[in-house]
Each structure stands twice: as structure tokens, then as C-alpha cells.
MIDOSE-1310 file (N, C-alpha, C; in nm, 2 decimals, decimal comma, always signed):
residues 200
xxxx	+0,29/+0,25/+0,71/+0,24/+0,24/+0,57/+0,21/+0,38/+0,52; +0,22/+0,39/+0,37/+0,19/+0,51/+0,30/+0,05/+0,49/+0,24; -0,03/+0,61/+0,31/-0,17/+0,62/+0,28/-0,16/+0,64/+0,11; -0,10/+0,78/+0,08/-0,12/+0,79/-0,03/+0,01/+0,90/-0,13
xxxx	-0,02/+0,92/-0,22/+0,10/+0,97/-0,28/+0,02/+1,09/-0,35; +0,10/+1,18/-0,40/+0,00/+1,31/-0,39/+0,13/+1,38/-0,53; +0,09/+1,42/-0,68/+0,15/+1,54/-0,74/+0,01/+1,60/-0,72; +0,09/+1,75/-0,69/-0,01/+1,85/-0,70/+0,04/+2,00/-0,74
xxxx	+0,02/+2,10/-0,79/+0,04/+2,24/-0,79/+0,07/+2,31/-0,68; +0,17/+2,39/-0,67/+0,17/+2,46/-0,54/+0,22/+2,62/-0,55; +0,18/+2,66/-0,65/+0,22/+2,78/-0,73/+0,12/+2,84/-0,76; +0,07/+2,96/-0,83/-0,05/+2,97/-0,82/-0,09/+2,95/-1,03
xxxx	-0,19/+2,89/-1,00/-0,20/+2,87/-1,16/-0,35/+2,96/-1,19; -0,34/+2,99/-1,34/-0,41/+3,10/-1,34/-0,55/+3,06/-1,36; -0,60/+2,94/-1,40/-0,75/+2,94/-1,41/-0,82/+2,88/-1,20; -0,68/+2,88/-1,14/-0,77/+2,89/-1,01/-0,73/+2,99/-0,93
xxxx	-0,82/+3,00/-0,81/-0,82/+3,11/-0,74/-0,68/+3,12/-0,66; -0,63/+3,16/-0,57/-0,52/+3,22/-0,50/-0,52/+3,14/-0,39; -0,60/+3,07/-0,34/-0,58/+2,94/-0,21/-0,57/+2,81/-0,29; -0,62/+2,82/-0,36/-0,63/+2,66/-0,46/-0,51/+2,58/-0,50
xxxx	-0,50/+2,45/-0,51/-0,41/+2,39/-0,57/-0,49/+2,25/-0,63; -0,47/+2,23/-0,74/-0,52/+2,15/-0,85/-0,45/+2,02/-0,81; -0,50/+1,91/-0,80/-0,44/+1,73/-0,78/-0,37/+1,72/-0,93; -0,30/+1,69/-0,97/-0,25/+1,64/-1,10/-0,25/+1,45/-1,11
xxxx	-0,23/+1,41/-1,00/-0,20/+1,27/-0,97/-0,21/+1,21/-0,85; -0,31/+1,16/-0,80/-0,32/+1,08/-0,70/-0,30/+0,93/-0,67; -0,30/+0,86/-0,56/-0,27/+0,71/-0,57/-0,28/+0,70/-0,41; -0,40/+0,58/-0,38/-0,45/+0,59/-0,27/-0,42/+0,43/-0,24
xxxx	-0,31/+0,37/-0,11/-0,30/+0,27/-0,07/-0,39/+0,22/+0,09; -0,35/+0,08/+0,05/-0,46/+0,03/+0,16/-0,63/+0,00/+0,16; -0,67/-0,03/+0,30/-0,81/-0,03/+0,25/-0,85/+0,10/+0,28; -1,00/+0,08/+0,16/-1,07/+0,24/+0,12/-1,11/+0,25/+0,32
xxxx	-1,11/+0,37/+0,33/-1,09/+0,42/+0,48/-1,28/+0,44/+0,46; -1,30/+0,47/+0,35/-1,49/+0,50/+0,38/-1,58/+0,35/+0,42; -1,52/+0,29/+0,35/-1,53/+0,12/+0,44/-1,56/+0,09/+0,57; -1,44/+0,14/+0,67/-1,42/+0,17/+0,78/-1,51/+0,27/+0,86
xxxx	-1,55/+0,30/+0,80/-1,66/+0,41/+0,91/-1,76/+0,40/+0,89; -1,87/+0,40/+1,00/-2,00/+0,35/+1,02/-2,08/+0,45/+0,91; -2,05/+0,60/+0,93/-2,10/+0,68/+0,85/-2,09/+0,68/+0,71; -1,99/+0,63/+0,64/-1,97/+0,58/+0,51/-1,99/+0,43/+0,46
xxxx	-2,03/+0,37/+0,52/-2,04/+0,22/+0,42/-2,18/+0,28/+0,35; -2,25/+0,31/+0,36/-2,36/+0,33/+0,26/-2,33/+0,42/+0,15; -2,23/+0,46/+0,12/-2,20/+0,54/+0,00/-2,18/+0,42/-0,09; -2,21/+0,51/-0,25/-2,20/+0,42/-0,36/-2,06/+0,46/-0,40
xxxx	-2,00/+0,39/-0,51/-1,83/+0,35/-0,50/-1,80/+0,50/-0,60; -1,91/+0,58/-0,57/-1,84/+0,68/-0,70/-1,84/+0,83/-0,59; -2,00/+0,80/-0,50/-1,94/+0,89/-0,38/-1,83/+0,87/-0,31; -1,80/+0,76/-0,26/-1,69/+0,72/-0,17/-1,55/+0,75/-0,27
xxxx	-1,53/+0,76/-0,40/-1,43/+0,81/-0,51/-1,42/+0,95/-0,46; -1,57/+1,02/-0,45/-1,56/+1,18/-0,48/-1,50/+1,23/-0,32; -1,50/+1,12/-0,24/-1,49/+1,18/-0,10/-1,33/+1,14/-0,08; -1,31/+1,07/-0,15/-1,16/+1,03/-0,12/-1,05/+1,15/-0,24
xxxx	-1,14/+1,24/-0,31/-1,10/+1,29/-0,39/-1,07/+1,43/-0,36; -1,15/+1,43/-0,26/-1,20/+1,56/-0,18/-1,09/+1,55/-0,04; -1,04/+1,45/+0,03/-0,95/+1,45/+0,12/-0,81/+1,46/+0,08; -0,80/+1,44/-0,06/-0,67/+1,46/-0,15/-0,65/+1,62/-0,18
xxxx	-0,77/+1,68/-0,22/-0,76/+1,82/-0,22/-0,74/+1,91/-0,13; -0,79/+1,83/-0,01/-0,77/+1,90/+0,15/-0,61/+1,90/+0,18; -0,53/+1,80/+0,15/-0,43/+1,78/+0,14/-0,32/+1,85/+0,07; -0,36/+1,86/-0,06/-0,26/+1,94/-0,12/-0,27/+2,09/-0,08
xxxx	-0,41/+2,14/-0,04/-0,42/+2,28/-0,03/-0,36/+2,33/+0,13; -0,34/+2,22/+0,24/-0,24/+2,28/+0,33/-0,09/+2,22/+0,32; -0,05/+2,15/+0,19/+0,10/+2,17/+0,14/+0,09/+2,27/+0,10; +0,04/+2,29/-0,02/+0,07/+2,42/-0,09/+0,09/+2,57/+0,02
xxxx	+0,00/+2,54/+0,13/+0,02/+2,65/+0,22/+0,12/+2,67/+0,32; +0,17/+2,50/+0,31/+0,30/+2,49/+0,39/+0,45/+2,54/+0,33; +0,45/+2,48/+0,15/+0,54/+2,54/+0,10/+0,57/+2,71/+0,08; +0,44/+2,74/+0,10/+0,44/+2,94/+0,02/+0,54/+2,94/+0,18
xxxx	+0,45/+2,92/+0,31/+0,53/+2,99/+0,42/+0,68/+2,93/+0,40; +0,67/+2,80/+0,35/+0,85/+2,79/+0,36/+0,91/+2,88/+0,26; +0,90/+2,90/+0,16/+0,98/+2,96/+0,07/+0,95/+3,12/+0,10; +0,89/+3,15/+0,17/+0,85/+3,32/+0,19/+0,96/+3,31/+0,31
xxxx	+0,96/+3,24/+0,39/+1,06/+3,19/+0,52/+1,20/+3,20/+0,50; +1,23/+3,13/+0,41/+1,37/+3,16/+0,31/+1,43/+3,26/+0,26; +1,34/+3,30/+0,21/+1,38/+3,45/+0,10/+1,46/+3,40/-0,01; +1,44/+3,33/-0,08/+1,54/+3,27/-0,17/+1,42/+3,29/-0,30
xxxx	+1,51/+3,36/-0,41/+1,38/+3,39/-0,51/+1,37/+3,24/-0,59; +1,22/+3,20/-0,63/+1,21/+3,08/-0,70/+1,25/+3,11/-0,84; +1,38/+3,06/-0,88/+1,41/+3,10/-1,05/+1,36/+2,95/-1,12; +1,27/+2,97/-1,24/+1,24/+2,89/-1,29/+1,37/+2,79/-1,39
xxxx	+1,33/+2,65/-1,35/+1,39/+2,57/-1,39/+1,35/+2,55/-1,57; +1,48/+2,52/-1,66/+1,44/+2,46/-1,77/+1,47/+2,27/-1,78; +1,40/+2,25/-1,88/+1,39/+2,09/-1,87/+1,55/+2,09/-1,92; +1,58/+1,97/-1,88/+1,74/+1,92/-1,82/+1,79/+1,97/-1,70
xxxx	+1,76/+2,05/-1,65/+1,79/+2,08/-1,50/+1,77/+2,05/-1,38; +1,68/+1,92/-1,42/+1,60/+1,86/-1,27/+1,65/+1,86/-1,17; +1,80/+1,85/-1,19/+1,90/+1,77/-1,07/+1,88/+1,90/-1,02; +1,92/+2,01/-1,04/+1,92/+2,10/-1,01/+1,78/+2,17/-0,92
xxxx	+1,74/+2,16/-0,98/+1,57/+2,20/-0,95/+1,54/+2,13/-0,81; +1,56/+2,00/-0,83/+1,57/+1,92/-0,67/+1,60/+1,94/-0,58; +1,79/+1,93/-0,63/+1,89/+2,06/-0,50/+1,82/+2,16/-0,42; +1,73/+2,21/-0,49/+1,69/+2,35/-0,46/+1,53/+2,33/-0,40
xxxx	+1,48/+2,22/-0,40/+1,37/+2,22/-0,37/+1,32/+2,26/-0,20; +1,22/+2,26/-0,15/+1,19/+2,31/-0,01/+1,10/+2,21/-0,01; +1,16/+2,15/+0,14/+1,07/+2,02/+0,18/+1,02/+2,09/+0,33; +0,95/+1,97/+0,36/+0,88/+1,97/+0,50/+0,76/+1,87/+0,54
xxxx	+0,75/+1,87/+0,69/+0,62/+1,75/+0,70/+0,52/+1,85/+0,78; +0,39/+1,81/+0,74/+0,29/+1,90/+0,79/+0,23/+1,75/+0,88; +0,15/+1,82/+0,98/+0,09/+1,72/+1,05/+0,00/+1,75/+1,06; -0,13/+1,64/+1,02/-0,31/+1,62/+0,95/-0,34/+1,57/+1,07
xxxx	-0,43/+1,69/+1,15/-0,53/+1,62/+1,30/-0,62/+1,50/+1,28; -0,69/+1,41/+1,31/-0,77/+1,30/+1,34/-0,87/+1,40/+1,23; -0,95/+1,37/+1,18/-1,09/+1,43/+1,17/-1,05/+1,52/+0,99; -0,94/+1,55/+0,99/-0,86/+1,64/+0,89/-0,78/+1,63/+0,81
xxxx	-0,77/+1,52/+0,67/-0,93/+1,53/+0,62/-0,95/+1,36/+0,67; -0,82/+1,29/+0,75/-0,86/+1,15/+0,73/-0,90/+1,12/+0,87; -0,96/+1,00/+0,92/-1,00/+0,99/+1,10/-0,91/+0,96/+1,15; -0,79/+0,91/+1,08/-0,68/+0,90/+1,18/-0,56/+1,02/+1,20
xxxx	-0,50/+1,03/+1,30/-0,38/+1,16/+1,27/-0,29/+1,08/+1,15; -0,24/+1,20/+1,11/-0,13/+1,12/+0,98/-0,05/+1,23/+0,98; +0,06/+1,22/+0,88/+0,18/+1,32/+0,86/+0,17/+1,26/+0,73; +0,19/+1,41/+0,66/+0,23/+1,44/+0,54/+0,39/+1,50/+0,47
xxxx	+0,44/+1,42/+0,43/+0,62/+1,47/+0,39/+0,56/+1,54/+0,25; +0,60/+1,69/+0,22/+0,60/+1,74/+0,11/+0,74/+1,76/+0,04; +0,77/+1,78/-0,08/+0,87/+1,80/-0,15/+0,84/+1,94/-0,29; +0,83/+2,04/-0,24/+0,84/+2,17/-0,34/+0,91/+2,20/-0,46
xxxx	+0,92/+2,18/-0,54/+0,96/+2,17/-0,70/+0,91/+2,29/-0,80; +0,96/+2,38/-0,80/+0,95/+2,49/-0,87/+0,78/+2,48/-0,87; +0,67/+2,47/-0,93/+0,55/+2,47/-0,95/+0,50/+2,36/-0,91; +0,55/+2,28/-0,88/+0,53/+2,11/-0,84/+0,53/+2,05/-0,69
xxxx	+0,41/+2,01/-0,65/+0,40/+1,92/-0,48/+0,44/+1,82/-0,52; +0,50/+1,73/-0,45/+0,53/+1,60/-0,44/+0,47/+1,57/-0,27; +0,41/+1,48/-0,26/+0,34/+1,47/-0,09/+0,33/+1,31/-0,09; +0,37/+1,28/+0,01/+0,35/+1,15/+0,08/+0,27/+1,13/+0,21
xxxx	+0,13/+1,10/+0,14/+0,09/+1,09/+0,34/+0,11/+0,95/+0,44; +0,15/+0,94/+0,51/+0,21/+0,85/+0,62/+0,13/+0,84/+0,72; +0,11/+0,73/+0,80/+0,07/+0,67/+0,88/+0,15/+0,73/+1,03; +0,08/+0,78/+1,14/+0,18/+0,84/+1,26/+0,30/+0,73/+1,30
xxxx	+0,34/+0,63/+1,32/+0,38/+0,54/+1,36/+0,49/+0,56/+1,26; +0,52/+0,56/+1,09/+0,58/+0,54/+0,98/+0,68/+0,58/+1,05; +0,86/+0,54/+0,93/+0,98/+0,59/+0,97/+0,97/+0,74/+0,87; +0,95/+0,82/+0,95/+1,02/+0,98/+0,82/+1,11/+0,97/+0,76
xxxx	+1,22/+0,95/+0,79/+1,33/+0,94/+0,75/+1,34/+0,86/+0,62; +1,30/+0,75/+0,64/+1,28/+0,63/+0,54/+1,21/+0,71/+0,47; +1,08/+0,78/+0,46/+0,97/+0,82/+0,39/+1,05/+0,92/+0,29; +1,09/+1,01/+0,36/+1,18/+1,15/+0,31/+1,24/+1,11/+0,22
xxxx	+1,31/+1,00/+0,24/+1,41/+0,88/+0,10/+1,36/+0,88/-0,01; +1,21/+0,80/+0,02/+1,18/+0,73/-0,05/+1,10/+0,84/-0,17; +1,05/+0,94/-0,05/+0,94/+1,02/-0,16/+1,06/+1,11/-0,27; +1,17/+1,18/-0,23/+1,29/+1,23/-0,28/+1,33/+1,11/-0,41
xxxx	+1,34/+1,06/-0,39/+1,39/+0,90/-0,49/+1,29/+0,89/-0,61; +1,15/+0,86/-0,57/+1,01/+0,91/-0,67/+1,00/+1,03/-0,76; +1,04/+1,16/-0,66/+1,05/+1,28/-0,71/+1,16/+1,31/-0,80; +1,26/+1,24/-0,79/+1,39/+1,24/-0,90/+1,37/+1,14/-1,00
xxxx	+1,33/+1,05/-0,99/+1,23/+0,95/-1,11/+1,17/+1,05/-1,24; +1,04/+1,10/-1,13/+0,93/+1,18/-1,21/+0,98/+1,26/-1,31; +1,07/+1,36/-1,21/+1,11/+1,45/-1,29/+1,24/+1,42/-1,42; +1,31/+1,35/-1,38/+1,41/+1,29/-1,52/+1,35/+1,23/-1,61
xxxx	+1,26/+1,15/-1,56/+1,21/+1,04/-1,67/+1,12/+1,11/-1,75; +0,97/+1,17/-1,69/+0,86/+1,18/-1,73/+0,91/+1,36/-1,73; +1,03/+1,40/-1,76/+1,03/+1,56/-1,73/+0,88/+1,67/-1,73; +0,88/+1,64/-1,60/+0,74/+1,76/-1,55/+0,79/+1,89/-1,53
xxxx	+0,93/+1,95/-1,54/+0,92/+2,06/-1,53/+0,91/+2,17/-1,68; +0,89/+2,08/-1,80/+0,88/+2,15/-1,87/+0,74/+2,24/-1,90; +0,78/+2,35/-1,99/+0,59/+2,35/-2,02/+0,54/+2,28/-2,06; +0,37/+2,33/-2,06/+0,30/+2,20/-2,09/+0,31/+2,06/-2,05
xxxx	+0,42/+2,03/-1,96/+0,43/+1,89/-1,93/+0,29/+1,81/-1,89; +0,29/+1,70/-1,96/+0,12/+1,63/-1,93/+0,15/+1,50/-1,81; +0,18/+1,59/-1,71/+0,16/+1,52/-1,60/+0,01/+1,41/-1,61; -0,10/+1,39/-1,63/-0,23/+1,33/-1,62/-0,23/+1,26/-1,74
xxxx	-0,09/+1,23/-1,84/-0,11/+1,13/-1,98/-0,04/+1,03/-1,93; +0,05/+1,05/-1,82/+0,17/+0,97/-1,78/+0,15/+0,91/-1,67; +0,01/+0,87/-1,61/-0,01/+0,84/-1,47/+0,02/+0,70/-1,46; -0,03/+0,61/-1,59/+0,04/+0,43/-1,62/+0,20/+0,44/-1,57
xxxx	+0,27/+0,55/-1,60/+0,44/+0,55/-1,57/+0,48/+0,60/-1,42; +0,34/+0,69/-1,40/+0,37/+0,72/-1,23/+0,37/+0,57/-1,13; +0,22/+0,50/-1,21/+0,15/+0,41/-1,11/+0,29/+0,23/-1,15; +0,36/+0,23/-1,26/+0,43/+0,19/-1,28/+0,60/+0,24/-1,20
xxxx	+0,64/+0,33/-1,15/+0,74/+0,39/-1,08/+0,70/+0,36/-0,89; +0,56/+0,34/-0,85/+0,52/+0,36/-0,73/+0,51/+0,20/-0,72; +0,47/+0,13/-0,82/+0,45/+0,02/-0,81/+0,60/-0,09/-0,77; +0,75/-0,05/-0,84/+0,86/-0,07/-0,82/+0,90/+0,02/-0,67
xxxx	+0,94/+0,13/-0,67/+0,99/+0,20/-0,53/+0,90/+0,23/-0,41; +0,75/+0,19/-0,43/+0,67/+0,21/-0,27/+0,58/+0,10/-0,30; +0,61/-0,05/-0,30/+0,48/-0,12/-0,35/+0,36/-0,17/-0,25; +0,25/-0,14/-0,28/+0,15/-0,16/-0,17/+0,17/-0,03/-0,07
xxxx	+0,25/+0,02/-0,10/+0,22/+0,16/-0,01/+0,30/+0,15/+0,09; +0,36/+0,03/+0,10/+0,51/-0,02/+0,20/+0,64/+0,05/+0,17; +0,72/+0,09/+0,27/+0,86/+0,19/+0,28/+0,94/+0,06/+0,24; +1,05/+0,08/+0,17/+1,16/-0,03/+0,20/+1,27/+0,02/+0,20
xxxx	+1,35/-0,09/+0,28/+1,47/-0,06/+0,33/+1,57/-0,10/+0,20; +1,67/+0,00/+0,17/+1,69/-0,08/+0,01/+1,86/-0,04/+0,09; +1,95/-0,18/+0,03/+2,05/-0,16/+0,07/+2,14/-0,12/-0,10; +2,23/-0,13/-0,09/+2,31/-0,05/-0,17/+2,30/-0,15/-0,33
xxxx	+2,30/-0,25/-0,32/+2,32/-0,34/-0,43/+2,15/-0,37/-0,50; +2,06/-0,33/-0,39/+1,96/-0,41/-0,41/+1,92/-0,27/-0,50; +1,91/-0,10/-0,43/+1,88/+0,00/-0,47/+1,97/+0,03/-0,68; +2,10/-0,01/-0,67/+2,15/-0,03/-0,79/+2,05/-0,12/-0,90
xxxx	+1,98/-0,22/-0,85/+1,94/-0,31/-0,93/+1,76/-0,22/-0,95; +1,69/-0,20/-0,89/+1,58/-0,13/-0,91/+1,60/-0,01/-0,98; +1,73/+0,08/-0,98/+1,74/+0,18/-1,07/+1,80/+0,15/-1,20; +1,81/+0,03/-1,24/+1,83/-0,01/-1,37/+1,72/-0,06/-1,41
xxxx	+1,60/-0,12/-1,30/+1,48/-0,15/-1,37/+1,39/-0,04/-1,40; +1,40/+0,04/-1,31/+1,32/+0,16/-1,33/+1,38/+0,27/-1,44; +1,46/+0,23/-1,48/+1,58/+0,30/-1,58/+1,51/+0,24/-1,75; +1,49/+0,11/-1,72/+1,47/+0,03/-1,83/+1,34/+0,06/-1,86
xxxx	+1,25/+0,03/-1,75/+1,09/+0,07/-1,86/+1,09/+0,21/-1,88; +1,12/+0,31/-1,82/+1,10/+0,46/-1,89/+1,17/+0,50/-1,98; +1,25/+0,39/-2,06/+1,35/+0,39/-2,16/+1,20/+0,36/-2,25; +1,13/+0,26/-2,23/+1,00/+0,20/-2,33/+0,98/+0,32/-2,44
């Protein structure tokens, strides 16, 4: 199962500091994990928000540190994409999975699949058990969604006006936070529905 889904910044933006990366979009499946621990059931539902908000940040900020070493690893200069170029932009993107110890930020080990997009994290965090493979699909398939439909790579893009269309795209291609196995006819037919509401 997919814990959670993660846009986030991974470039450095100028009102934060130089380790930082800003959440743009979160989306947290399953049961709340503060539930589950003896130390957290006494939280009230807005701490237990702030803490699950704070494990999302923990998250994007060792993507963001996973991406810089990939693309410094590369040597490939990042040329900035213009809107209509997504396909492109994708092509070119730097993926990888980082793996989150027990304790860090969640109590279970987990893996994180990231997808690098000119200024843009795309992160799926997964369950150790999950298929990667499958995951790697699925989150690439989301990330080519986002960026065609809702084009985030322009300026100004308002990633945080559009989150009804995120939570509507996750709700069709990862629902409940479940991977699926989509065979060829069935994947045809979802990309015409997912085709059709971001037409709206």
C-alpha cells in the first residue's frame, strides 16, 4: 500500500533557506498512524495534522537531498523547461528510491520512489513489502497527468489552487492508496476518463 503522495520543491526557492523544501501537496492514505501509537492517541486531531505534516516535510527534505546528489552525480545541466514541454521535461527527469529507517519520520521502515522535474518532487511513499516497479508506473503516470493537465511547470503555476484535481487524479490512478495492475484496455479507458474531467 501507498502511505502517501508527496509534490514538493526540490530546487532551491528563494524565501527558504538552502536545506529546505516547501510541501506544495500532500495526501496521506490509510489509517492515521498517530492512532497507532501508544505515545500519540492523546493528541488532539490538529496536533496529530501538525505531526503528520511534519513527517511529510521530513520526507521531502531527504528527496530533495536525494535529487541534488543525483543530478550533481550526472553532470547533466538542468535547462529549464517551458510550459508545452512536459513530455520532454519528464524524459529528462531524475528518479530514484530513498529508503526511510523505522523511527524516520514513520515507525515503520518505508521506501520512498521520487521523480525530479525541473523544480518539482513527485514522491510516493510505499509500504517495504509494495511492488516498486508497479509503484515507479504508477507514480510516472500521476506525474505526466500533473504536469499536462494542471501544467506545473509554468511560472507562477498554483500548484495549492488545484489540489480538488490532484485529489481527483489520485482518486482514479492510486485509489485508497492501492497500486493497480492496469492491463492495456483497461489503462486506455481511465486515460480517457482522466482525460475528460481535466477537460472540465
Amino acid at each position: 500500500m501507498v502511505r502517501c503522495f508527496l509534490i514538493h520543491t526540490v530546487c532551491p526557492v528563494s524565501a527558504l533557506s538552502a536545506g529546505e523544501s516547501r510541501v506544495l501537496y500532500s495526501r496521506v492514505f490509510g489509517p492515521d498512524e498517530g492512532i497507532l501509537t501508544d505515545q500519540h492517541r492523546e493528541l488532539s486531531p490538529e496536533e496529530r495534522r501538525l505531526l503528520q505534516k511534519e513527517k511529510a516535510a521530513v520526507v521531502a527534505r531527504q528527496v530533495k537531498s536525494a535529487v541534488c546528489l543525483s543530478r550533481e552525480a550526472s553532470g547533466r545541466l538542468l535547462v529549464e523547461a517551458v510550459p508545452g514541454e512536459e513530455a520532454l521535461a519528464l524524459q529528462e527527469a531524475n528518479s530514484g528510491v530513498v529508503r526511510l529507517r523505522a523511527g524516520d519520520p514513520f515507525t515503520e521502515e518505508m521506501s520512498a520512489l521520487w521523480l525530479g522535474v525541473q523544480s518539482l518532487g513527485f514522491t510516493l511513499v510505499c509500504e517495504p513489502h509494495e511492488n516498486l516497479l508497479l509503484a515507479e508506473g504508477t507514480l510516472h503516470n500521476l506525474t505526466r497527468h500533473c504536469l499536462e493537465h494542471l501544467h506545473m511547470l509554468g511560472q507562477g503555476s498554483e500548484v495549492l489552487l488545484r489540489s480538488n484535481r490532484i485529489d481527483a487524479l489520485l482518486s482514479r490512478l492510486l485509489p485508497h492508496g492501492q497500486l493497480l495492475f492496469l492491463n492495456h484496455r483497461f489503462a486506455q479507458s481511465l486515460e480517457k476518463e482522466v482525460a475528460a474531467y481535466m477537460a472540465k
